[in-house]
N, C-alpha and C positions, 0 to 999 in steps of 0.2 A: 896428674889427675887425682881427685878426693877418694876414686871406687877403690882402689884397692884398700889401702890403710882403711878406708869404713867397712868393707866387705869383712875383711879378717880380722880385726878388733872388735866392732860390735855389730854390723847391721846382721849377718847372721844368727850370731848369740842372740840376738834381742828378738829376731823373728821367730824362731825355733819355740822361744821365749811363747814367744802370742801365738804361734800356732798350737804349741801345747791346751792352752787357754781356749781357744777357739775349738779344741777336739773334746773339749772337758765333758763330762756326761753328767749334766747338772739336769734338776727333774722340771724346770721349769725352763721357758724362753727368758724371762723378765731376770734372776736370778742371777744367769747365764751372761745375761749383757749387763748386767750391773756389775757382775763380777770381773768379766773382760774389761768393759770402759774402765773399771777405775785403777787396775792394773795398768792396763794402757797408758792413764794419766800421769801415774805413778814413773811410771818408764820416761816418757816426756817429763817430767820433772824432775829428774833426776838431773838432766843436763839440758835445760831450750835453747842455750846457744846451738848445741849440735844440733839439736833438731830442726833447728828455722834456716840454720847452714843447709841441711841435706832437705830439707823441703825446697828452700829456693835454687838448690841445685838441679832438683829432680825439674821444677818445672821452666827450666832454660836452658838443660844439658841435656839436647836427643841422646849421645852417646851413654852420659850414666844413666837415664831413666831405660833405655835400650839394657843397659847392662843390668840393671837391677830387676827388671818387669819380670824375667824367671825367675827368680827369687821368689819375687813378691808374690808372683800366679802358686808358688808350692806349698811355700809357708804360709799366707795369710789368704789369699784368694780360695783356691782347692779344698782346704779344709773348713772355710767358712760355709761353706756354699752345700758343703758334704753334709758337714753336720744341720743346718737349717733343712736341707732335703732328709734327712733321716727323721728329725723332728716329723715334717709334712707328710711323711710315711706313716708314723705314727698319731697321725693326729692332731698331735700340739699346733703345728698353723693347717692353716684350711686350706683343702686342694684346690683351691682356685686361685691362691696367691702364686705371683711369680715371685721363688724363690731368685732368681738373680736379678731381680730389681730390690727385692727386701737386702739380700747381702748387697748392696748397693748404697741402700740408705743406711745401712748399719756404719759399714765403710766411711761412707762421705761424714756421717756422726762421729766418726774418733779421726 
């Protein structure tokens, strides 16, 4: 199976990677995702073979996307969604938006 050899060689490191990114305390939203995204892009371009691999794994393998989904919920989900609600706390988006439909569209964007 691909999980393990990606789990331990990079899909942690690289997530840790963006969740860093994701917790960043940048003074703007716009800033903030311009900074993430192009990182992001940067990461995927480093290697797209691997990444169009483990994309079309995830969405044909219950077992690895099963095994990765914790991951994913710590590293890039939990702390996206944290830091957009602490923004909304402070003002920067308006309380009326659903923060996890905005980390959603953020998401589906990179």
């Amino acid at each position: 199976m691909l999980f393990p050899p990606l789990l331990n060689a990079a899909l942690s490191r690289e997530w840790e990677k963006l969740e860093a990114l994701l917790t960043m305390n940048e003074p703007d939203l716009k800033r903030w995702y311009t900074i993430f995204s192009t990182q992001r892009f940067a990461t995927i371009g480093k290697d797209p073979a691997i990444a169009r691999t483990l994309l079309i794994e995830l969405a044909q393998n219950d077992e690895l996307r099963e095994a990765v989904s914790g991951l994913w919920r710590q590293h890039i989900w939990a702390p996206m969604v944290e830091r957009l609600q602490q923004w909304q706390k402070d003002g920067v988006i308006r309380k009326e938006v659903d923060i996890e439909a905005l980390a959603r569209v953020i998401h589906c964007m990179n």
